[in-house]
N, C-alpha and C positions, 0 to 999 in steps of 0.2 A: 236154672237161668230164668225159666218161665215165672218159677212163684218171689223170688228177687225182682224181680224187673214189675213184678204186679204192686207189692209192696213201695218200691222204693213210686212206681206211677203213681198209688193213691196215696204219698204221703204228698210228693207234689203236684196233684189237683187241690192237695188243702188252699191251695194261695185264689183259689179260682170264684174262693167263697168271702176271700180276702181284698181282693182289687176290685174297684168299682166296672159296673156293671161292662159297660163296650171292652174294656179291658180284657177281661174275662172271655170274652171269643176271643180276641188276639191270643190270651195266653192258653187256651184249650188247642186253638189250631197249631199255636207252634207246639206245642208238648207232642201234639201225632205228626207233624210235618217231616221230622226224624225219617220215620217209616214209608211216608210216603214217597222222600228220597229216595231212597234204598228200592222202593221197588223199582221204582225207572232203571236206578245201577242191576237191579237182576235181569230185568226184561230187555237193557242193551248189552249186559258181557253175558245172559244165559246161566249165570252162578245161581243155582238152586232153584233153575226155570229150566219145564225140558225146551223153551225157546229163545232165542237171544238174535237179536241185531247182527253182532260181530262175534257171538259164538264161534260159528267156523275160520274167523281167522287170528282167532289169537288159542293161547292152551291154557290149560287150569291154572295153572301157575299165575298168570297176568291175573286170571279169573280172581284168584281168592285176593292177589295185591288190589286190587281196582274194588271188592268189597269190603274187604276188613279195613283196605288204606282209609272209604269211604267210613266205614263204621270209627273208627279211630280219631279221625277228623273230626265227625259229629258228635263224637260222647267228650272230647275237649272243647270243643266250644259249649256246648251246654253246662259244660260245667262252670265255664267262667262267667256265662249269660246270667247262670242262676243265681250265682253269684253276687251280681253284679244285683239283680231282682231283688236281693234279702237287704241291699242299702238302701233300696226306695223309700220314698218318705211314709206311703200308704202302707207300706209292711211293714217297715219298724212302726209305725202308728197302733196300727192292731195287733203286733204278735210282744211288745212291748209294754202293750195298755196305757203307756204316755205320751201325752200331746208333743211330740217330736216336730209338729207341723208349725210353719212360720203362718199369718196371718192369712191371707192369702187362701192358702190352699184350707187350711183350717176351715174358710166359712165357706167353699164348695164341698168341701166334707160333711158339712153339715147341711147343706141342699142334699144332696144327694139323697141320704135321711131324714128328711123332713117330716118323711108322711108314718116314719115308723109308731105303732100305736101300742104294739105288744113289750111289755116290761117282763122279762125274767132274768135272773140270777145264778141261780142253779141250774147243773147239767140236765139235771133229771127235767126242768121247766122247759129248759131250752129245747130239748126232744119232744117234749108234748105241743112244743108248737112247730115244730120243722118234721112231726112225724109223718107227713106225706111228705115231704122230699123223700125222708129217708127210703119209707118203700119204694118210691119211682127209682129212685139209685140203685136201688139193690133189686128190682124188678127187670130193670133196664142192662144192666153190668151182668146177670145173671145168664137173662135169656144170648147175652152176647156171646160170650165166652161159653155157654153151652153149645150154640149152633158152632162156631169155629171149629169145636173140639169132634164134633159130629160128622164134619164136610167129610171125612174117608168112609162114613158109613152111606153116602146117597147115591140111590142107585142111579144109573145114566140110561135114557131110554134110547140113545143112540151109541152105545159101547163105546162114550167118550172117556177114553184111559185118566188123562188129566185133569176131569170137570171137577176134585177137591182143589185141587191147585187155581182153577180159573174161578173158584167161587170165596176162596181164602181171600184172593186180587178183587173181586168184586167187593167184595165182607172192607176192606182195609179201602178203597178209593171212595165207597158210598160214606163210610166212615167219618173221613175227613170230610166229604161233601154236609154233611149233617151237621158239622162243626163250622163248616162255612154262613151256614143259612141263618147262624144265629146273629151275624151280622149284618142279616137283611130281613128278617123273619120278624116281628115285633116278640120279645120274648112279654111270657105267661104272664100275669099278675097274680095270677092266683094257685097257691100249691097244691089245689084238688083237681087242678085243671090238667097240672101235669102227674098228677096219680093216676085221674084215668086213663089219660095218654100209656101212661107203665102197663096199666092191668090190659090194654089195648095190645101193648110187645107182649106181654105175655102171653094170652092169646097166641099169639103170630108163634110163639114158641112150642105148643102145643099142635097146632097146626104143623110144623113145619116136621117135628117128631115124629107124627102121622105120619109124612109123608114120607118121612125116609125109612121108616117101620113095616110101613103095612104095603101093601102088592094091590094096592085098591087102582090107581094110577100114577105115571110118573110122564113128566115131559121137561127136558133140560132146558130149554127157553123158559118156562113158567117160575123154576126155582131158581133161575137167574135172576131173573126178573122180580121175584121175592127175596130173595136174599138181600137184593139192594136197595127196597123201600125198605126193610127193616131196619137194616143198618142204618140208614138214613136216620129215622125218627130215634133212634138210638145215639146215633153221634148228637141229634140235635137236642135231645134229652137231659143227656149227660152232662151238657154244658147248664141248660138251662137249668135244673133244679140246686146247682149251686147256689146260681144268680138270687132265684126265690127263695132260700130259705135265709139269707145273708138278709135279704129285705126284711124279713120275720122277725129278727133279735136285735136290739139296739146295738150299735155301733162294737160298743166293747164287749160286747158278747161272742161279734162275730169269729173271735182266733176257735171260742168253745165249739159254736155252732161247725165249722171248718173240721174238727177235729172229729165230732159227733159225727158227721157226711162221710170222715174216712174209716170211720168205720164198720160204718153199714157197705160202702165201697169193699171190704179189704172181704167181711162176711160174705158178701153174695161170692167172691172168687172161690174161699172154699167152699162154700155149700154147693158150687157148681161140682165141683172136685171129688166133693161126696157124692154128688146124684151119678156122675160118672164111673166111680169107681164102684158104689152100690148095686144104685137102681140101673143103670144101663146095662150092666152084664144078664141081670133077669131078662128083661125086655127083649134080650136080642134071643135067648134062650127061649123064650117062649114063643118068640117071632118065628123062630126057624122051627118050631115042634109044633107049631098050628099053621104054618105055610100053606096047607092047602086047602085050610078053608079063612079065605080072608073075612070074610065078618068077624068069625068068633078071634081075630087076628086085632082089628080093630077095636071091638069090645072090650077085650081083653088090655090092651095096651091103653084105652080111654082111662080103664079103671085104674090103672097101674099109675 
């Protein structure tokens, strides 16, 4: 379900590199808004939360009808929204390659790109100029889905049984909040600006592996509290380096450019997959067999 649902996510973010620029937050925040439902529906019937609002007065039964009814509900209307997306005039425009556009909207199409400067053709060109989007995508998608998958490995300094659970809710509301900001935020101009922003999550990734690795310090307020500025500049990322490289490639370029994004997107999912199934079983192996001497603990896992 998980690598389905990853797949079919980045094939539609492709649109996101496709609609003009404010657009593109609108369409980023509803693609997660789904989720952000859903958690309200678990945090008031308690389905898949050890807490719940009305938990104790209703039974699982109601429970699963009042999630799945809710899930059910939302995977039909997306479907016919989306639907609905693939007749707009800017999507058939670009994933068409012909002027489909009445007069009108045609020469705000061509505002919008006015200032585009870069000429490419080919795939291969069109990569060499969106190649910092690409890595901030796959820097950013990477380190995300690496911490999520991680949240059952961090230790709680106060023996709080559910702190992966309340850091999963934190990881998915900051989320959304970072997809909100692009709406108020001035987005980037420049695609080196959000590379280093990426190499910056990354960092934070490394950082954050530390901390749930090594026995050097731990405090459950701090990694709360981290967890959700990262998320943050990660939800706010993800939108944004769409936006930037869509400005990099002239007009009918953008379906290639869209396509090229999903797939450094779809990459960084498995290479997360790999570092998980690989390199994390060593690490945790070696975490537990230098236990007690945390430097050579640290060291050791920096090098790793």
């Amino acid at each position: 379900i998980g690598i389905f649902g990853s797949i079919g996510y980045g094939s539609f973010y492709q649109l996101v590199s496709i609609l003009p620029p404010r657009s593109t937050s609108f369409f980023s925040i509803g693609l997660f808004s789904p989720t952000f439902f859903l958690l309200f529906i678990q945090i008031f019937s308690g389905y898949g939360f050890p807490f719940g609002i009305i938990a104790n007065y209703i039974g699982e039964t109601v429970q699963d009808m009042i999630f799945w009814g809710s899930s059910i509900v939302l995977c039909i209307f997306g479907l016919i929204s989306y639907t609905y997306l693939l007749r707009t005039p800017f999507v058939i425009y670009y994933c068409s390659k012909k002027n489909n556009l009445n007069k009108k909207q045609n020469l705000e199409t061509k505002s919008i790109f006015s200032e585009i400067k870069h000429q490419a053709s080919t795939k291969l060109e069109i990569a060499k100029l969106i190649w910092p989007c690409l890595v901030a995508v796959f820097i950013s998608i990477f380190s995300n889905v690496t911490t999520t998958t991680i949240f059952t490995y961090v230790p709680s300094s106060y023996d709080f049984v559910y702190l992966a659970v309340l850091l999963t809710y934190i990881k998915n509301f900051s989320d959304f909040s970072g997809r909100l900001t692009t709406l108020f935020i001035p987005v980037l101009k420049s695609a080196v600006g959000a590379y280093f922003i990426a190499i910056f999550r990354g960092f934070t990734l490394l950082v954050f592996l530390l901390y749930t690795f090594t026995p050097i310090w731990h405090n459950d307020v701090f990694i709360c509290i981290f967890v959700s500025l990262t998320t943050i500049v990660s939800g706010y990322l993800n939108t944004v380096v769409y936006q930037i490289a869509s400005q990099l490639v002239r007009p009918e370029s953008r379906n290639e450019a869209a396509s090229i994004m999903n797939i450094s997107f779809q990459l960084s999912i498995y290479s997360s997959l790999i570092f998980q199934f690989v390199i994390l079983p060593l690490i945790t192996y070696f975490s537990k067999r230098r236990k007690k001497n945390k430097y050579l603990t640290f060291a050791l896992y920096t090098y790793t």
